[in-house]
KOLLUM-985840 format. One record per residue (C-alpha): residue number from 1; residue in three letters; chain; x, y, z. Coordinates in nm, 2 decimals. Layout:
N
<pt NUM, ala, A, <X, Y, Z>>
...
// end
This chain:
398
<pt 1, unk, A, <10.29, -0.59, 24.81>>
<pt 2, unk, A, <10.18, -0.94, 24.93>>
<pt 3, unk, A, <10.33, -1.17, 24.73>>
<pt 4, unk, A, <10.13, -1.46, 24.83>>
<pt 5, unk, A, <9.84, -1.26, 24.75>>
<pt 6, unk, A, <9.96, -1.24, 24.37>>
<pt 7, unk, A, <10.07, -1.58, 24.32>>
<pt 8, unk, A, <9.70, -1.69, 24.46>>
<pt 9, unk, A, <9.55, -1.48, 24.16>>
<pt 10, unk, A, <9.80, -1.67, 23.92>>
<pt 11, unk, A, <9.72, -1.98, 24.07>>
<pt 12, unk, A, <9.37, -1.87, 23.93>>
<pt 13, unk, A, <9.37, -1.80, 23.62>>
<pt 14, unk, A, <9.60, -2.05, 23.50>>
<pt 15, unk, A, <9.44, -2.33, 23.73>>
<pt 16, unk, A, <9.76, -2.41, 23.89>>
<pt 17, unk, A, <9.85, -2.45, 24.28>>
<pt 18, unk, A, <10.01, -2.15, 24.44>>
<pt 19, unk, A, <10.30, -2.34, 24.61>>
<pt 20, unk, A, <10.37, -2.47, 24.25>>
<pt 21, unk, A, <10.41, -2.16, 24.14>>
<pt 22, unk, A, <10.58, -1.98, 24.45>>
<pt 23, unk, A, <10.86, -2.30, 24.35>>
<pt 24, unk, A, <10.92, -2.14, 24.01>>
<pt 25, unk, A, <11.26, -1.95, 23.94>>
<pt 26, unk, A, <11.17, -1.58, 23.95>>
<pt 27, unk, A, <11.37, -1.58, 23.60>>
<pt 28, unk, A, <11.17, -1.88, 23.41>>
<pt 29, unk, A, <10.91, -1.74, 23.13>>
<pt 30, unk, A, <10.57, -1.80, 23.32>>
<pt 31, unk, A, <10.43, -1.92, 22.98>>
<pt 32, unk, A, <10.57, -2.25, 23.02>>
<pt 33, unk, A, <10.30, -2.27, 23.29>>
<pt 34, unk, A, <9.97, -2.23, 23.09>>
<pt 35, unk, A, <10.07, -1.78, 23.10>>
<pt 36, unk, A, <9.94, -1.68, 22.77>>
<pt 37, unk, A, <9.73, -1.39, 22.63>>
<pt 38, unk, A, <9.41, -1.50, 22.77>>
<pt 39, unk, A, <9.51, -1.56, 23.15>>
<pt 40, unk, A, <9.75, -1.23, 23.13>>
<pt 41, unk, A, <9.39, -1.02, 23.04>>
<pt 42, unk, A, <9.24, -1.27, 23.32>>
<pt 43, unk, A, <9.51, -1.19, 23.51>>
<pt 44, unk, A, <9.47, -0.80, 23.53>>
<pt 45, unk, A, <9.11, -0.82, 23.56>>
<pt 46, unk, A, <9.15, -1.00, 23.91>>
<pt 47, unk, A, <9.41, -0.79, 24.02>>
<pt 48, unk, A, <9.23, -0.48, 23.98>>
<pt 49, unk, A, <8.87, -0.60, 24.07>>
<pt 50, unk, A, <9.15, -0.71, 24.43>>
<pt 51, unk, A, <9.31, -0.39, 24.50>>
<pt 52, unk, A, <9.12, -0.14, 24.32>>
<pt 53, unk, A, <9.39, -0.06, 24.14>>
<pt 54, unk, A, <9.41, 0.07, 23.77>>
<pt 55, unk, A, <9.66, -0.09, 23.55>>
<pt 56, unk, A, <9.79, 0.16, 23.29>>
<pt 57, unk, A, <9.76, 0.10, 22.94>>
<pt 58, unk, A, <10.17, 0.13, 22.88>>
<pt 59, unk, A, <10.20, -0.14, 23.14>>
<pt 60, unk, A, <9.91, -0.36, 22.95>>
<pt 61, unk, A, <10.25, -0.60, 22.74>>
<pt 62, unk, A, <10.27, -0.93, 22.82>>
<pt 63, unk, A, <10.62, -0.91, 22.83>>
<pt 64, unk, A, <10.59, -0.70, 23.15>>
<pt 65, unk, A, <10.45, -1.02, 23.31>>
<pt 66, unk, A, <10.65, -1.29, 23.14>>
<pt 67, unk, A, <10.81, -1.37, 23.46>>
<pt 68, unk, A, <10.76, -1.35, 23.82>>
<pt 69, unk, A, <11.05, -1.08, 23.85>>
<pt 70, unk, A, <10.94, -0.89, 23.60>>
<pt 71, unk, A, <10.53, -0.91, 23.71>>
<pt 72, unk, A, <10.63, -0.85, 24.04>>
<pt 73, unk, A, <10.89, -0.52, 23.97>>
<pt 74, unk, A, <10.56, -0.39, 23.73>>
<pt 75, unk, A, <10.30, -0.45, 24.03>>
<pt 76, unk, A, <10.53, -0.32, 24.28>>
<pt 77, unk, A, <10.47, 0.08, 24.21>>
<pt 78, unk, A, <10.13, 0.05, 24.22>>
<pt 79, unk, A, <10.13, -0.07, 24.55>>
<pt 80, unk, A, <10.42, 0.21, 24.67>>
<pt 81, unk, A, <10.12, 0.51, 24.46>>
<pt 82, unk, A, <9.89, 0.36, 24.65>>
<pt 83, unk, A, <10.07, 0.38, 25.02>>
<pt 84, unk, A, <10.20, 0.76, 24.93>>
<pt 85, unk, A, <9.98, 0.88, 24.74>>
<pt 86, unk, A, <10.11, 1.18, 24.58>>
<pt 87, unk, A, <9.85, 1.48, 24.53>>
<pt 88, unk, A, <10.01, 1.79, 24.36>>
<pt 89, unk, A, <10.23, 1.82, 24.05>>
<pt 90, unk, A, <10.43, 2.16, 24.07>>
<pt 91, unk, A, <10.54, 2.17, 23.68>>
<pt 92, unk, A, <10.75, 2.48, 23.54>>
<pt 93, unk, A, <10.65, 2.57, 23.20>>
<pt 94, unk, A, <11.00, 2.66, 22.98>>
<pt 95, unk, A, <11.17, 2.36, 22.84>>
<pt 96, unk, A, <10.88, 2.15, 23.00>>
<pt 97, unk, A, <10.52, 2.24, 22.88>>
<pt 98, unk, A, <10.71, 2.34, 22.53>>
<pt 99, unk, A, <11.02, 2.38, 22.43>>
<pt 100, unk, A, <11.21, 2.70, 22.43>>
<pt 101, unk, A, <11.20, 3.02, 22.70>>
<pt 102, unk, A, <10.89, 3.22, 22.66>>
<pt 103, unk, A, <10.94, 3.59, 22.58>>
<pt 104, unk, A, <11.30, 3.53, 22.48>>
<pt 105, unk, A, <11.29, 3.31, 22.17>>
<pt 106, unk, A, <11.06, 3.11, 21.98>>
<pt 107, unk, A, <10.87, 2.85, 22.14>>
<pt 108, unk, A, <10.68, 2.54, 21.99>>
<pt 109, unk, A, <10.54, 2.18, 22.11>>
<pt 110, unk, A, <10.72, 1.91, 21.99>>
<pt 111, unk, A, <10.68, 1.52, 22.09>>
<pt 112, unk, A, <10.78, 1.53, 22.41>>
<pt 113, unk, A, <10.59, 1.86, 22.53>>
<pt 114, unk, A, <10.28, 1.70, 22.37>>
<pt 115, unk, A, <10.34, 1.40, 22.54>>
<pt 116, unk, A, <10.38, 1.53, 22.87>>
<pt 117, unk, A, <10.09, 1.73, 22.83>>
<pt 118, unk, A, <9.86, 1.43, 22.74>>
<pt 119, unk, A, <9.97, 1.28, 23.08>>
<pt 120, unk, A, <9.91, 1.62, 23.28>>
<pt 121, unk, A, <9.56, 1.55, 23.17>>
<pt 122, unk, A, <9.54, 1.22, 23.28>>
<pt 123, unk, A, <9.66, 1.34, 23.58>>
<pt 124, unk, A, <9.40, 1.60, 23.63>>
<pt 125, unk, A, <9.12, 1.34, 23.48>>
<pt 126, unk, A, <9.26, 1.10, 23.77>>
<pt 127, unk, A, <9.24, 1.38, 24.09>>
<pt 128, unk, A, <9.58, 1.54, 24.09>>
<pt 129, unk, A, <9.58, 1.86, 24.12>>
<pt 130, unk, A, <9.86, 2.11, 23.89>>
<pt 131, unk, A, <10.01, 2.37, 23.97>>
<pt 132, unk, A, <10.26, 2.62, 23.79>>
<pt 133, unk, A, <10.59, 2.70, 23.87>>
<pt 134, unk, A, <10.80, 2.92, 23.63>>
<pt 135, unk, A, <11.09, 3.20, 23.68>>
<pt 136, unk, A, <10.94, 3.41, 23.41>>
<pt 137, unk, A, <10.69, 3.71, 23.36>>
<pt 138, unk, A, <10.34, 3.63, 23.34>>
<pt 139, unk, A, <10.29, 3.80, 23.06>>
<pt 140, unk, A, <10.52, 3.58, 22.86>>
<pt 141, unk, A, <10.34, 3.26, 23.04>>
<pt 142, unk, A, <10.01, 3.41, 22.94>>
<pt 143, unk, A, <10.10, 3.45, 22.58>>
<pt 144, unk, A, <10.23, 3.10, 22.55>>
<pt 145, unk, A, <9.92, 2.91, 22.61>>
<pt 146, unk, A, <9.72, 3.17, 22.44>>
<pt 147, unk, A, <9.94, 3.13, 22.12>>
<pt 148, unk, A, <10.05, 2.74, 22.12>>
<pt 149, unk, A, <9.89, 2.47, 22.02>>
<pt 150, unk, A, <9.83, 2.36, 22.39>>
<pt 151, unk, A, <9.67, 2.02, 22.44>>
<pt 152, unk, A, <9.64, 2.14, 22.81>>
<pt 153, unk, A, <9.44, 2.48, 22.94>>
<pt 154, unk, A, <9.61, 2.70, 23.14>>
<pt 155, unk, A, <9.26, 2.65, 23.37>>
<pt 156, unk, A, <9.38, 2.34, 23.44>>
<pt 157, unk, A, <9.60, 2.44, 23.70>>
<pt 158, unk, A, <9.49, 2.52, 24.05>>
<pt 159, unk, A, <9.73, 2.75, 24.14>>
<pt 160, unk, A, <10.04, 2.98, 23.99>>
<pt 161, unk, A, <10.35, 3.16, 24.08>>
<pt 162, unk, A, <10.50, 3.32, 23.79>>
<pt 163, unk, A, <10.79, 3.54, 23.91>>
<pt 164, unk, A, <11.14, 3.59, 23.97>>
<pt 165, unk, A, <11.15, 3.41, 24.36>>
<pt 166, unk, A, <11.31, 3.11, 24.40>>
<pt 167, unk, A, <11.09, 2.81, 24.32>>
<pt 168, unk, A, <11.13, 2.63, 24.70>>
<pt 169, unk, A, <10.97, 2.92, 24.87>>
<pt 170, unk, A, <10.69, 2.95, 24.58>>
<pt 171, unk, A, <10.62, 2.57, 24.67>>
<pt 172, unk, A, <10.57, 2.60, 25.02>>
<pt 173, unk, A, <10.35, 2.89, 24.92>>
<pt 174, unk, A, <10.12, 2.67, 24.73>>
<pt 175, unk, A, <10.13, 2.35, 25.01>>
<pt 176, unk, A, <10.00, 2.63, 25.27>>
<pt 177, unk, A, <9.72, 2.74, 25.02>>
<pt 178, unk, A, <9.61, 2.39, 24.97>>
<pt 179, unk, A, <9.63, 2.34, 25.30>>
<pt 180, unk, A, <9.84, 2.04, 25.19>>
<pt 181, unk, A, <10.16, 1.86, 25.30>>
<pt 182, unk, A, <10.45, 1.93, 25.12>>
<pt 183, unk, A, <10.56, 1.51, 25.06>>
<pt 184, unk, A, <10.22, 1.51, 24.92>>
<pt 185, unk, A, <10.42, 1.71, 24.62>>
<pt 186, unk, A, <10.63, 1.68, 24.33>>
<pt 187, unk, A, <10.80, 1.90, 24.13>>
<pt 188, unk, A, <10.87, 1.86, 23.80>>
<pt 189, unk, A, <11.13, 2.12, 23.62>>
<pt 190, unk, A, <11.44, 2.08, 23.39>>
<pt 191, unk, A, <11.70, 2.29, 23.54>>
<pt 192, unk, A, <11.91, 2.07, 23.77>>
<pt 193, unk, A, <11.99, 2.37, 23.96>>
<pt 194, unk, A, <11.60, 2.41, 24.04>>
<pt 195, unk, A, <11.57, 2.05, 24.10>>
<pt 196, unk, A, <11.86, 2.06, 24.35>>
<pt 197, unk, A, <11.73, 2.42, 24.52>>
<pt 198, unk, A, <11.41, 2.25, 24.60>>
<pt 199, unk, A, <11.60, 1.89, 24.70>>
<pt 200, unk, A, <11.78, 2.09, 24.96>>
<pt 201, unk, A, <11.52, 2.36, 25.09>>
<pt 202, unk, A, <11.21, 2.08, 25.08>>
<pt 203, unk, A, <11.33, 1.76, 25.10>>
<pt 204, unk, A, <11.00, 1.65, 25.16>>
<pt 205, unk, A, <10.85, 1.66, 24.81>>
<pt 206, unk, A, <11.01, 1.42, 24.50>>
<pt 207, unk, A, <11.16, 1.57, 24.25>>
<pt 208, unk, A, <11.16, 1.47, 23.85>>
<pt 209, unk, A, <11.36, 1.60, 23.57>>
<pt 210, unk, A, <11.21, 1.67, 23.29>>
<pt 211, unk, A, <11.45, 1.52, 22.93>>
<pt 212, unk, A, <11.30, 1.52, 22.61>>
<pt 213, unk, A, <11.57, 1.33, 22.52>>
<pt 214, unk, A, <11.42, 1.02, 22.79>>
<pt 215, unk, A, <11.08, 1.02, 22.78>>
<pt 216, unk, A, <11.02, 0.74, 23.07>>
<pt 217, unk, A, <10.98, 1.01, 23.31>>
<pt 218, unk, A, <10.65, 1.09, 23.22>>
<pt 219, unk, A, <10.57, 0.75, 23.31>>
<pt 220, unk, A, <10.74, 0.79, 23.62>>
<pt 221, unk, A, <10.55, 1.08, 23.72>>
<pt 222, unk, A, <10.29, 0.90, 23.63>>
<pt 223, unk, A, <10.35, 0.65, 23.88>>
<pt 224, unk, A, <10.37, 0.83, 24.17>>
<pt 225, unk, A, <9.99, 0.96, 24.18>>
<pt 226, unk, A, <9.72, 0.72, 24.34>>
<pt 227, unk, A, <9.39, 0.75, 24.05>>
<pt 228, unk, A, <9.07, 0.89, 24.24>>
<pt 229, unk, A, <8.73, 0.77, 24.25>>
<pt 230, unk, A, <8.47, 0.88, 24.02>>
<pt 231, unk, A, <8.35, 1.05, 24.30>>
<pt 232, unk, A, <8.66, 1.30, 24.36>>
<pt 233, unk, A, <8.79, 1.35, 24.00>>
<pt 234, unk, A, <8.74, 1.72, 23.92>>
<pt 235, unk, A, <8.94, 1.80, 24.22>>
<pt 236, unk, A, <9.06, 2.09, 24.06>>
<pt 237, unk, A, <8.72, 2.21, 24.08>>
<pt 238, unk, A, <8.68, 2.13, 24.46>>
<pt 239, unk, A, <8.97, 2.31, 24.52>>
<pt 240, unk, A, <8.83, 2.61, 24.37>>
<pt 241, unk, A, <8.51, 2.65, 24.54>>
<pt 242, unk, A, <8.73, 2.57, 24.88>>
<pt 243, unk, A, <8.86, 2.86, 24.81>>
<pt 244, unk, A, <8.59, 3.11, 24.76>>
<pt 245, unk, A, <8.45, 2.93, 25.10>>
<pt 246, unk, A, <8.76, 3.07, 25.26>>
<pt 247, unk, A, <8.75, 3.40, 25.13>>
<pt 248, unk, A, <8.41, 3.42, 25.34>>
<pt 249, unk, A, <8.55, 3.27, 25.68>>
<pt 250, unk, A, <8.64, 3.62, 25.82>>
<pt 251, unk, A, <8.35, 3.78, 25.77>>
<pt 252, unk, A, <8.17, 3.55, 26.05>>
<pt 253, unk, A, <8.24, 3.59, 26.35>>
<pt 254, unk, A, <8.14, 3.21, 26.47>>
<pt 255, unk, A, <8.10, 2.87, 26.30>>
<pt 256, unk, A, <7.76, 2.83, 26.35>>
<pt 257, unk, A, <7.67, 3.16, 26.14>>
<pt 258, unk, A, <7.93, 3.08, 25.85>>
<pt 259, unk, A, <7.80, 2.74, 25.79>>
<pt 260, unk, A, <7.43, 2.92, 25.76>>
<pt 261, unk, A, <7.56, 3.21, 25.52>>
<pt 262, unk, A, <7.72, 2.93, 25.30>>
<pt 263, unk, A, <7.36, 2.76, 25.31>>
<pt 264, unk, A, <7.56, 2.44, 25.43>>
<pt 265, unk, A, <7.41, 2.13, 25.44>>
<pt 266, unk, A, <7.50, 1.81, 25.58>>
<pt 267, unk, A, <7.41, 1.39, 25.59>>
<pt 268, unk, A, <7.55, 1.18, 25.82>>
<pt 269, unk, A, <7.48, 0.78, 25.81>>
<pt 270, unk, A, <7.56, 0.44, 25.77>>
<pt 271, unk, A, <7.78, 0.37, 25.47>>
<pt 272, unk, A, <7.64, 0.17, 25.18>>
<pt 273, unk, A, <7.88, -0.08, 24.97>>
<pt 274, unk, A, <7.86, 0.22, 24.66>>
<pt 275, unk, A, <8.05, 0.42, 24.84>>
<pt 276, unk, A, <8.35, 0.16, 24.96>>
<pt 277, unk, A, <8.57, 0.29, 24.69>>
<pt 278, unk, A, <8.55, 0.68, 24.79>>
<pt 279, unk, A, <8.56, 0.59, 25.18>>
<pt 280, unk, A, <8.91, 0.38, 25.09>>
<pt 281, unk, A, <9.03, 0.71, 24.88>>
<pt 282, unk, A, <8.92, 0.93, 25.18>>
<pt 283, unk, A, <9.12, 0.66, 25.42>>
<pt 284, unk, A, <9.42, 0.66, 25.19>>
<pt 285, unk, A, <9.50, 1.03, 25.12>>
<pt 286, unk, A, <9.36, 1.16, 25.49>>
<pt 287, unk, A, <9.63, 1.26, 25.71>>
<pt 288, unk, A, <9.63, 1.51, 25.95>>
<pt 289, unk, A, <9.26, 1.40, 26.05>>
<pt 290, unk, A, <9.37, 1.03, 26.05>>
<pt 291, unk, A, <9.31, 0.99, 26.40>>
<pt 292, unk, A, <9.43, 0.61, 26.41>>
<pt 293, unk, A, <9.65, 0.62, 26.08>>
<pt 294, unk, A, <9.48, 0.30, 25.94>>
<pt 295, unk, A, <9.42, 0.35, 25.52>>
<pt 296, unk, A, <9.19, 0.08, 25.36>>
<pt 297, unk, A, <9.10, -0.11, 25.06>>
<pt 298, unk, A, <8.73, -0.08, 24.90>>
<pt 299, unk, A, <8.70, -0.44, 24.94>>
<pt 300, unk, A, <8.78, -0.39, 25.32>>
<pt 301, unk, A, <8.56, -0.13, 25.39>>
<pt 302, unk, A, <8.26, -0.33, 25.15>>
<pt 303, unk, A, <8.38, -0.64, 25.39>>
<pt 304, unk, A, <8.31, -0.34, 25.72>>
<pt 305, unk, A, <8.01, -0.26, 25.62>>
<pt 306, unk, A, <7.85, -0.59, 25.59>>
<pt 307, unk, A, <7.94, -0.71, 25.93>>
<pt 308, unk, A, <7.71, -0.68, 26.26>>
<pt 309, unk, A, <7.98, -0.56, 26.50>>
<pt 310, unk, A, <8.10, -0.32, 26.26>>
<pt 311, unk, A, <7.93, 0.06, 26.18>>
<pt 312, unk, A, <8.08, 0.25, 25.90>>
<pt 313, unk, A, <7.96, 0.57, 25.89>>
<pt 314, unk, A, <8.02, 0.84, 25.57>>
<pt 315, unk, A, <7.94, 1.20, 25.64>>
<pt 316, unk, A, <7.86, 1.44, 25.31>>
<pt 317, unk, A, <7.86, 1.80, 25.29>>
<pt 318, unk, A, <7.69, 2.07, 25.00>>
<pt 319, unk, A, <7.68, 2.44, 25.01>>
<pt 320, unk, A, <7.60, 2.74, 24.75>>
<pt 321, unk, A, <7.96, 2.67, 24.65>>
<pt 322, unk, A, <7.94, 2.32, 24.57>>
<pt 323, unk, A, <7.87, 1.92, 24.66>>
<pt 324, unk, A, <8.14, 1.87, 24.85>>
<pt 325, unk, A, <8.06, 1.50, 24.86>>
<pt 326, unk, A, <8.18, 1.23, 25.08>>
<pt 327, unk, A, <8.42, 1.45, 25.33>>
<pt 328, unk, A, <8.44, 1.22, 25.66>>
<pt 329, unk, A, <8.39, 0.87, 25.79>>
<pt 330, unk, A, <8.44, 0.66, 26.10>>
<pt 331, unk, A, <8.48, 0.29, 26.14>>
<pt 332, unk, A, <8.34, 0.18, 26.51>>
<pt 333, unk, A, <8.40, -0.15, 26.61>>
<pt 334, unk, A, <8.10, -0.29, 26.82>>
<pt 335, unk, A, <8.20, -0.52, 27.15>>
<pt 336, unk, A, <7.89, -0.56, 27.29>>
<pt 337, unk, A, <7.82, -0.28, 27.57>>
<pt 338, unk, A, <8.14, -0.10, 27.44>>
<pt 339, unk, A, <8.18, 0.11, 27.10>>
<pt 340, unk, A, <8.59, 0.10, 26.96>>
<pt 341, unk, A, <8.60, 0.39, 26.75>>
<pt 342, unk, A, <8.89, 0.21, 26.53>>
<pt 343, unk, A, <8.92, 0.50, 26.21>>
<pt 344, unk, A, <8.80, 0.84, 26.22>>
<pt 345, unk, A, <8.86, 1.05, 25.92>>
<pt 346, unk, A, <8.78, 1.40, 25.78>>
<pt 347, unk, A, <8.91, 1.54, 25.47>>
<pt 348, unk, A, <9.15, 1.86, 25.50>>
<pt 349, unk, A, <8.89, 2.03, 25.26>>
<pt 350, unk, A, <8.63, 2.04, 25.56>>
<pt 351, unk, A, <8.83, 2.14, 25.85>>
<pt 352, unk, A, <8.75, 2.43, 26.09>>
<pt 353, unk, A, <8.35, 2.39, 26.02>>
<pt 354, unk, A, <8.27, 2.19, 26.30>>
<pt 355, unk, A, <8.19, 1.88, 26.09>>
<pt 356, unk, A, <8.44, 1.63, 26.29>>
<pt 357, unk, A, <8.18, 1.73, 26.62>>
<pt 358, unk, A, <7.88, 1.64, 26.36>>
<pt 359, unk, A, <8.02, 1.32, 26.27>>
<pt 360, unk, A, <8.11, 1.23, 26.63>>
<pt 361, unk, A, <7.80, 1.31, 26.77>>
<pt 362, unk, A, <7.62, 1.07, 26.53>>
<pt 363, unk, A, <7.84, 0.76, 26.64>>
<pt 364, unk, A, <7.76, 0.87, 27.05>>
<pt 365, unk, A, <7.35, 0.84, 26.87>>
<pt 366, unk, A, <7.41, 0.51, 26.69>>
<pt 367, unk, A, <7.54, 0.35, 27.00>>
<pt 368, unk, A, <7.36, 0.49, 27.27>>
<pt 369, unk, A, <7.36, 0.29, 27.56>>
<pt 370, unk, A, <7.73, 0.15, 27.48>>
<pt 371, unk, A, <8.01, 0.27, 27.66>>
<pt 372, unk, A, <8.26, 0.49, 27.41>>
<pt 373, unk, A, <8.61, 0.49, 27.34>>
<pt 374, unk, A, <8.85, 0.59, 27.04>>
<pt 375, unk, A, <9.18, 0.47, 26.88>>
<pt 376, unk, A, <9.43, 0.80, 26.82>>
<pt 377, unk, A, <9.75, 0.64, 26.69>>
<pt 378, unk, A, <10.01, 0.93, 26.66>>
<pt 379, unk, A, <10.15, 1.00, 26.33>>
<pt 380, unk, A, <10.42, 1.21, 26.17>>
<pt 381, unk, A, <10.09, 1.45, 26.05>>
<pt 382, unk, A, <9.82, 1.41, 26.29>>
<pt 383, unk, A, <9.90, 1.59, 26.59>>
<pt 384, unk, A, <9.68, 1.87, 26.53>>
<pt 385, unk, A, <9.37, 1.65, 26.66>>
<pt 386, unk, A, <9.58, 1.47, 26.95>>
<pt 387, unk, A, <9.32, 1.57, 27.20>>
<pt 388, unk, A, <9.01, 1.56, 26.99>>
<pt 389, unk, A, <8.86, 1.23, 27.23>>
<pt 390, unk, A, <8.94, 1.34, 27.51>>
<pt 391, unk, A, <8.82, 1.73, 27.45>>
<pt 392, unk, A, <8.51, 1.59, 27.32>>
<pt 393, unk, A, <8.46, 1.35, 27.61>>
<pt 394, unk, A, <8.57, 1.00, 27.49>>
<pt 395, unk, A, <8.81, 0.83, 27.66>>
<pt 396, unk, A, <9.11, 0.70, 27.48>>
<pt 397, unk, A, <9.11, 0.29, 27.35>>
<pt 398, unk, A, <9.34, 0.08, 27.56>>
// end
């Protein structure tokens, strides 16, 4: 978080000069310098119109603001969502989803099941995608949400393991399905035992206990998941027809002929400023086709696209499955007889289909006559595409 940055956007809205206020005790009440009701609602506005960045409603009190401590502590985990995105929620179901064991004693919702619940939806609403996790028999499982009260669907959830196996090796499992990273999880449970299985065997993905006695971790959980666009929100529903896409995979023997049974098609062009806000989520949660590691606001890429020496490109994909929507994009920096590919991205969703090469070969048309060359950064999860320029012909940025 840029500090500067916020106290610019205060300076704003109470008509004040930044360095004025960056000389204010972090401790002293910011209403004795014009802070009120009015330029806190101002306030948010222009945060969120700056970072596109959704300010929750339990974070909406003034008195989470009435400082500079205490409005930079609330701001600060939206920024650290918005870095590490998280994408999956692994919740068991006993003593979590209601209270009580299912198919060993009574079970009902009470306040803090409900609650939980509520948020789960939010979740989903947002692009998370659930999962269940429970050391029961489905049956039991079953019966639960077909007998409560439930404020969530079981259909919610994009994948299940209900059985007796230890819950570590059901999440790696589920991260390998996805065809997801595993600290792109968490796992929410109430056993500490469970908690500390996974802590050990994955320390990759967060863990949260779930207390009905302490009901802030539902806002913490909250927390640590980045809100998609309105273009990617049923993601649970993307995630479905991706897999009835790779049931068919084996039955092809090539690319070419799998794309054509799916009845694929694909546009590849410049990017418009309406589609800023998806590009930035594809740049944020992409990782393993990252090639250069650089993640971006929607004001940066709306800043991209409107500049000559810049070509942002978007690349979207349908099939009989599904619109697949906005699944790549590339950010080429143009130096005159030379073409800087800076960002090259492709969602996880679209891999193995040949759509990277699609994408690529519309930058090599767009800047015909220009000499070619791309940024690969490595990172902790791009490896896989380590010699995708130079395999493809481009030479490496230096």
């Amino acid at each position: 978080m840029n500090k500067e940055e916020i106290l610019e956007l205060l300076a704003q809205v109470t008509e004040k000069e930044s360095t004025e206020l960056a000389a204010i005790p972090e401790d002293k009440p910011l209403r004795e310098f014009g802070f009120e009701s009015l330029e806190f609602i101002r306030f948010i506005v222009a945060f969120e119109d700056k970072y596109g960045l959704e300010i929750r409603d339990s974070d909406l009190i003034l008195a989470r603001f009435d400082t500079l401590a205490s409005l930079y502590s609330t701001l600060g985990k939206y920024f650290k969502s918005a870095q590490v995105p998280k994408k999956v929620l692994v919740c068991d179901c006993d003593n979590v989803l209601w209270r009580g064991v299912a198919g060993e004693e009574p079970i009902k919702l009470d306040y803090a099941a409900r609650s939980l619940q509520l948020e789960l939806l939010r979740l989903a609403r947002g692009g998370a995608l659930l999962c269940l996790c429970s050391r029961n028999e489905p049956g039991n499982i079953d019966e639960a949400f077909d007998t409560l009260p439930m404020l969530i669907e079981k259909d919610k959830f994009i994948c299940y393991r209900i059985d007796r196996r230890d819950k570590a090796g059901n999440i790696r499992e589920m991260a390998q399905e996805l065809n997801l990273s595993l600290d792109s999880f968490v796992f929410l449970d109430d056993s500490p035992y469970e908690l500390g299985l996974v802590n050990a065997l994955l320390p990759e993905v967060e863990t949260v206990r779930a207390d009905p006695n302490h009901l802030s971790y539902i806002e913490d959980i909250g927390n640590r998941f980045w809100s998609a666009s309105a273009q990617s929100l049923d993601r649970t529903q993307l995630y479905r027809e991706q897999k009835e896409r790779e049931k068919q995979k084996p039955l092809f023997p090539s690319v070419k002929e799998y794309n054509e049974s799916l009845e694929t098609t694909m546009s590849c062009a410049a990017a418009s400023p309406e589609q800023a806000t998806r590009l930035a989520e594809l740049s944020q949660r992409t990782n393993q086709c990252n090639l250069s590691g650089n993640r971006y606001t929607g004001d940066e890429i709306k800043a991209l696209i409107s500049r000559k020496d810049f070509l942002v490109l978007s690349l979207s994909v349908a099939d009989k499955y599904g619109d697949m929507g906005i699944v790549g994009a590339a950010v080429v920096r143009l130096e005159g007889s030379r073409a800087v590919i800076e960002s090259f991205f492709l969602s996880c969703r679209a891999f193995d289909r040949g759509f990277e090469t699609m994408l690529l070969d519309e930058i090599r048309a767009r800047c015909a006559g220009q000499s070619l060359c791309g940024v690969f950064v490595l990172t902790a999860k791009n490896s896989r595409y380590h010699a995708f320029y130079p395999d493809n012909g481009v030479p490496l940025y230096e």
